[in-house]
C-alpha positions, 0 to 999 in steps of 0.5 A: 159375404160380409165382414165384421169391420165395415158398415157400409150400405150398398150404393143405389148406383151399383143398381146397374151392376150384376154381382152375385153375392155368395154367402147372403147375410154371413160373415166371412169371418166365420166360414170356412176354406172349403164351404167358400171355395164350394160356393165360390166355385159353383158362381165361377162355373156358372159365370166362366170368366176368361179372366178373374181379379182377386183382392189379395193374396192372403185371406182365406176367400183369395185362397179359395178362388185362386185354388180355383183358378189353377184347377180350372186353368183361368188366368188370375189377376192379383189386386194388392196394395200390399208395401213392403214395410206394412209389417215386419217381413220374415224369410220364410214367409216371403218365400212362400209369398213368392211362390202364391205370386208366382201363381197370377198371371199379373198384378194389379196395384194400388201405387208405387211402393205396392209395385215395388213390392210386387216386382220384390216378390217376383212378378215381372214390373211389365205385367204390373199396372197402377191404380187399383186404389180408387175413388169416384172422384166425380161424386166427391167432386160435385158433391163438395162443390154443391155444399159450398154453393149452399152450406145451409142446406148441411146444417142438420149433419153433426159437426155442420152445424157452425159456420167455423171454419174446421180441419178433418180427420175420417178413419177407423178409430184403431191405433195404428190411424194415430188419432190419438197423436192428431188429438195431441197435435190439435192440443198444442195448436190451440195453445200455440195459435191463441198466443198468436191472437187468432181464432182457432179452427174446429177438429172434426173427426168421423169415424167410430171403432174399438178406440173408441174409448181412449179418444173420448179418454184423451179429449176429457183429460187434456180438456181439449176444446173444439173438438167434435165426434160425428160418428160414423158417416155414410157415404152418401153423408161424406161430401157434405164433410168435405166440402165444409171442410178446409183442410184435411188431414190423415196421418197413421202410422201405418197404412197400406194406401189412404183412400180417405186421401183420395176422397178429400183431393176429389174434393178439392181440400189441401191434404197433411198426409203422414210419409207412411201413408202408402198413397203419400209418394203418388198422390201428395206433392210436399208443398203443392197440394199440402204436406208430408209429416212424420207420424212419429214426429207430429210437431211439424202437422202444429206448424202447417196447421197454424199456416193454414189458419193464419193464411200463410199458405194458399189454400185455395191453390193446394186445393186445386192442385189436390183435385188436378193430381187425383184426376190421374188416379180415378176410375177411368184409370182404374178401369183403363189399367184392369181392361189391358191386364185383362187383354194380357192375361187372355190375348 
């Protein structure tokens, strides 16, 4: 199955991998409760799985394989990176959400806030485990490593094509990603670091999406410079991004976790993160590895941008110290603390 959001190509690497796909060139978006819990149901009996992981506890195709899972008596292990403050919270349909977690035989979350919600709803904190949100650090790691040994060579790319330094933004353009407040923010920084008599750096901002409109709306009618639109990347396309880059920067109003965070921190760059960001009390440490700002209040993002671009801040240290934390947050962890809810669900 396919969705509507995300265009995304299929990674070479995931050659060695047996998956099945139920619905080949369909949309989920239009299939219906009964026709995914048929054709899920008919790969589930073929494979019979000791175990099964399902991504959320919401939408329609969960729904169907948990069916699944009750009627055939599989354990199920919930995926989630739901936090409480995602949305507003009702009584009653909190209460029913309990009763869909109390229907797994464990959970598997992203970070800390997301295990807090879990145990919020009722799953015992002992049959929870971290570090569902993950990345190739390895692949991001190398990748940007190898653009900064020979940047020549990712001239081509849109937005690569200077040699001036840049900060980086990478999200979906929706409001709730608040690129339109990174744009404000950039504004007055260029105004404010020219007073201070030092060359501004470049915004590079990946991404496309429904807001699409506005941004380019913002950046004309404010007349900000310095801005540049790649569009959206790849990922084979993303080291090459991140390691150009100098600082990185992903402040939403609103966000379950922020895997974009993880990426740039595999890659070695200082993060400005807002607090709202679900991965922010896991993966950035105020002061070590960047900073934590309000996405309501962006004045403080302007201070820490004009640190970097005078020197104020050692870079090159927060950079390090990004790509020592997310070490504890990769894929060895993800398949570490999967394969021991595994063996709880079935020993």
């Amino acid at each position: 199955m396919y969705d509507e959001i995300y265009s995304w190509h299929v990674s070479d690497q995931t050659k060695h991998i047996e998956y099945r796909v139920a619905f080949p060139d369909r949309y989920i978006e239009d299939l219906s409760f009964i026709q995914i819990y048929r054709r899920v149901g008919a790969l589930l009996r073929d494979i019979k799985p000791d175990v099964v992981a399902i991504n959320g506890y919401s939408a329609v195709d969960s729904l169907a394989i948990l069916l699944w899972c009750r009627i055939n008596g599989c354990p199920a292990i919930l995926m989630s990176d739901s936090k409480a403050d995602d949305f507003p919270r009702h009584p009653s349909r909190e209460a029913f959400k309990r009763w869909l977690v109390s229907q797994y035989s464990a959970g598997f979350c992203a970070g800390s806030l997301h295990r807090d919600y879990l145990v919020r709803l009722g799953m015992r904190p002992g049959r929870i485990r971290l570090g569902y949100d993950a990345v190739d650090n390895e692949f991001f790691e190398k990748g940007a490593e190898a653009v900064r040994r020979m940047p020549a060579q990712v001239g081509h790319l849109p937005g690569l094509g200077s040699p001036e330094r840049f900060f980086l933004v990478s999200a979906r353009w929706i409001e709730r990603k608040n690129i339109h407040g990174v744009l404000s923010a950039y504004h007055q920084y260029r105004h404010r670091i020219g007073r201070l008599g030092c060359d501004p750096w470049r915004l590079v901002v990946l991404g496309d999406g429904p807001q699409k409109d506005k941004i380019n709306q913002i950046v004309s009618e404010h007349q900000i410079t310095g801005v540049e639109f790649p569009g959206f990347r790849q990922a084979a396309e993303l080291p090459a991004y991140y390691g150009r880059a100098s600082v990185f920067i992903h402040v939403p109003i609103q966000e379950q976790w922020g895997l974009v965070v993880n990426e740039a921190m595999a890659s070695g760059l200082p993060v400005l993160v807002s607090k709202q960001c679900g991965c922010a009390p896991d993966l950035v440490v105020d002061g070590r590895n960047g900073f934590l700002v309000d996405a309501h209040d962006l004045s403080p993002l302007v201070e820490h941008m004009i640190g970097f671009t005078t020197g104020a801040y050692d870079a090159a240290a927060m950079g390090a110290a990004s790509r020592e934390i997310i070490q504890h947050w990769g894929l060895e962890h993800f398949a570490g603390s999967l394969l021991e809810l595994t063996r709880m669900c079935t020993g």
